[in-house]
N, C-alpha and C positions, 0 to 999 in steps of 0.2 A: 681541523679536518684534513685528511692524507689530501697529499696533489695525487690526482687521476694519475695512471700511470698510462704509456701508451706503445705502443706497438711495433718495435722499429725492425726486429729481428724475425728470419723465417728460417726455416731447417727444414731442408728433402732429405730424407733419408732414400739412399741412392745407392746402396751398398751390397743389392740384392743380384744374384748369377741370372736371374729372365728367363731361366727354363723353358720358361711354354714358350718362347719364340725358336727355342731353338729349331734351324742352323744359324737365323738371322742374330741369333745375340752373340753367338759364340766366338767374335771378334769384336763386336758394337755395344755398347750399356744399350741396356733396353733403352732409359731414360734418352738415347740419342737417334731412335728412332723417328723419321720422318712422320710427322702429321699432315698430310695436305702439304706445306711449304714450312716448318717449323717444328721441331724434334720434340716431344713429349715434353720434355722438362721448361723449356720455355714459355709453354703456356702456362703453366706454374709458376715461374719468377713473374711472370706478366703482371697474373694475378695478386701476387703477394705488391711489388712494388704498385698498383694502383690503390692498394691497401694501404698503402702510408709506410710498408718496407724501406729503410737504406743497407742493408746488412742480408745478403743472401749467405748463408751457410748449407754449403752439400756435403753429406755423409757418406763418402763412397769407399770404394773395395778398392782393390788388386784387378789391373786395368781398365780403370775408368777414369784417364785423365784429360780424353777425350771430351767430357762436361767440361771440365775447367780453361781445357782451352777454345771451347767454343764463346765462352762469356767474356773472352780476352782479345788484345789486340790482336791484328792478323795484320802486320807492315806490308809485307808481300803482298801479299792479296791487293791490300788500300791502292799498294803504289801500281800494279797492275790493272787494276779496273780506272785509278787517275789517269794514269798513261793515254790507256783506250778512251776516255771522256766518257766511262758509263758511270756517270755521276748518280744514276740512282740506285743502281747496284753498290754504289760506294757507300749512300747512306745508310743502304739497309746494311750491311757489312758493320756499319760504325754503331751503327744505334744498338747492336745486340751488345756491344761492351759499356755503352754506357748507360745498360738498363741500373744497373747499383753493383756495390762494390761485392763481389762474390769470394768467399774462401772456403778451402775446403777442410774438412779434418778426415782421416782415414778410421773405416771400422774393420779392426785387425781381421776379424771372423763375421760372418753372418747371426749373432745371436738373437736374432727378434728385435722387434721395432723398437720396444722399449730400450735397447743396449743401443740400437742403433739412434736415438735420443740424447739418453745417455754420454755418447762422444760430443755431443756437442754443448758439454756443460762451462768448460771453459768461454768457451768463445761466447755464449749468450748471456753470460753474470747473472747478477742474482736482478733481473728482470722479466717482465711478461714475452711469452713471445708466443708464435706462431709454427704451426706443422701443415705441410703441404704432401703427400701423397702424388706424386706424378704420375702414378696410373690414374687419377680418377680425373678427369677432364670436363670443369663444369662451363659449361656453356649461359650465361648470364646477363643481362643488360649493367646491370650492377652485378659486377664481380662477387663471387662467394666470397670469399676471405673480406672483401670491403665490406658489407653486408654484415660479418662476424664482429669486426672490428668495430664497427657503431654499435653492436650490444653488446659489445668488452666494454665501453668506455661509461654504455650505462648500469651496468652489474659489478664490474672489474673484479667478475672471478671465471674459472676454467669455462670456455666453452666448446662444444663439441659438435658437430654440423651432423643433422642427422636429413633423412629423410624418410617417407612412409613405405614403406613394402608391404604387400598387401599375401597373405597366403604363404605356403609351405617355403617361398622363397625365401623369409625372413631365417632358416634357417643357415643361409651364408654369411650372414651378418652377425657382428656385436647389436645388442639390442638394449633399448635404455627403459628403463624401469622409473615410467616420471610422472608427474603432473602438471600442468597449466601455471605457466607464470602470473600470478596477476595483473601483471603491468602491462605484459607485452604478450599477446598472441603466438609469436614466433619462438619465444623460447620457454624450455618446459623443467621444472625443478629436478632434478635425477635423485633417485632414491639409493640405486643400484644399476650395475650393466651385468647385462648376463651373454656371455659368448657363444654365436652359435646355438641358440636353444633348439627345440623340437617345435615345431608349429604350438602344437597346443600348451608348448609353457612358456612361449614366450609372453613377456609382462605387456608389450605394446607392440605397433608393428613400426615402430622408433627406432630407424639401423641407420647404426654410425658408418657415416662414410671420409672418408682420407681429409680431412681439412679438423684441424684443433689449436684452438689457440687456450695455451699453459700459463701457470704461477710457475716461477724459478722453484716451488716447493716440489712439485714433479719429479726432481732430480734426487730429495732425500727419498723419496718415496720408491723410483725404482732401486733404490741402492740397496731398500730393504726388502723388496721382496722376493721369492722365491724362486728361481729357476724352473718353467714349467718342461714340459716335453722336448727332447732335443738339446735341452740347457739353454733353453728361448727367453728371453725375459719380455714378458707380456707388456704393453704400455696399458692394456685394458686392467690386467690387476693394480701394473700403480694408480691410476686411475682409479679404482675400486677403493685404495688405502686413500690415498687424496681425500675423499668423501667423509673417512672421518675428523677430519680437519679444515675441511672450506667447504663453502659448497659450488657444487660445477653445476652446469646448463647444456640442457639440447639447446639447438639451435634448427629450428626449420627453414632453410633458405630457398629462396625462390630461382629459379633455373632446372635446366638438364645438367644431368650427369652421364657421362660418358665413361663404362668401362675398358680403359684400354689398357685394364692388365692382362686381357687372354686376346686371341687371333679373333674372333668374331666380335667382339667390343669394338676392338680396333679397325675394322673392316666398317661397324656401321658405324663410327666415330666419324673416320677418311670421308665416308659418302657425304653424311650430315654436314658438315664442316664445308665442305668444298661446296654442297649447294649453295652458302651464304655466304662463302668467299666474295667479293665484291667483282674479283677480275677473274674468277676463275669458274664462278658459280653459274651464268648463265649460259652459256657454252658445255657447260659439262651437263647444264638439268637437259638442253635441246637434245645429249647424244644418247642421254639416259632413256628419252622418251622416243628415239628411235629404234633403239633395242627390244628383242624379240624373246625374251629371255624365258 
């Protein structure tokens, strides 16, 4: 019988221009925008490394190396916050470098998620690994991706984190065409994904949102398929091709999700977040509740 295979590597693909933020991206990766106290992408690495991550891989563009050297030492910084004896501003300083070992690979162009995958074939080998989406912000007592990874270890094939959306909304979503696992509740057999359907054709109200963990097969499969619109390579159609050769999984995970790929996601992400902040939260709920808004 194969040894379980396990989970050591994660990939943000990071490589995107952030439009809808702009003026605010047009010097800053989106990914490096402040959450409460902690840039988007960080709660992503957090995530993946309480997953059982050591191997963070970012996919980034043409000015964005501002991610890479947040995840790095900062001497300067260290030795000026020692100096002053703000030893806990020094720890938190230190502890963002030694969340896990981070590298990047560059995506020449913007071509869709899948290309943006794609770059990171070298570096993941021919093993399972994981996809994190730093827009999507799951809020969880048990981490989403840890959560993914304990039904990787009992299926050890694709799985894909969905959750339900209920009404015409399911129309912003990929949408998963499944049934009922037998074993497990939370995850559901996929038959097919359909992109963006219409209300009334969607197969289920089953929408994929930004967390997957992949077979190293993933990478023949985008290599064969077809350039959609813009010369995008879908990661939803290799995914589609995947199907006839393994089978992949929904995954229902329990938490909030937070979108903070547009300006009002990220508006009530800030809110939410800071009310549970530990040092930040109950002072900011008392000013909320003085306000006359």
């Amino acid at each position: 019988m194969p040894t379980p295979q396990k989970i050591r590597k994660a990939v943000f693909p990071a490589a995107g221009m952030g439009t809808r933020f702009l003026p605010a991206t047009k010097a800053t990766p989106k990914e490096m925008l402040c959450l409460v106290d902690k840039p988007l992408i960080q709660y992503g690495v957090e995530e993946a490394v309480a997953a059982g991550c050591t191997e963070i891989i970012i996919v980034t563009g043409r000015g964005k190396t501002t991610m890479e050297d947040h995840f790095d030492r900062s001497p300067e910084l260290e030795a000026s916050l020692a100096a002053k004896n703000k030893t806990a501003l020094l720890e938190i300083a230190r502890s963002v470098s030694r969340l896990a070992k981070v590298v990047t690979v560059r995506q020449p162009e913007p071509l869709g998620l899948g290309h943006a995958v794609l770059m990171a074939k070298e570096l993941v080998g021919n093993e399972p690994f994981c996809v994190l989406l730093p827009d999507d912000i799951v809020d969880a007592s048990i981490p989403c991706m840890k959560q993914m990874v304990e039904a990787f270890h009992e299926v050890q094939s694709s799985i894909l984190a969905s959750e339900v959306v209920e009404g015409p909304a399911i129309s912003a979503y990929g949408c998963l065409d499944c049934s009922p696992h037998p074993g497990n509740p939370r995850l559901h057999a996929v038959r097919d994904l359909v992109e963006k359907p219409k209300f009334e054709d969607a197969p289920s109200p089953n929408a994929i949102i930004g967390r997957y963990i992949l077979t190293p097969r993933i990478f023949e499969m985008i290599e064969g398929i077809t350039p959609g619109a813009g010369g995008e390579l879908q990661l939803t159609d290799a995914i589609k091709a995947l199907l006839q050769h393994e089978k992949v999984f929904g995954f229902s995970y329990q938490g909030k999700r937070h979108d903070a790929g547009d300006k009002q996601g990220f508006l009530r992400a800030t809110v939410e977040l800071a009310l549970k902040h530990p040092d930040l939260g109950p002072g900011f709920r008392n000013w909320l509740q003085e306000q006359t808004f």
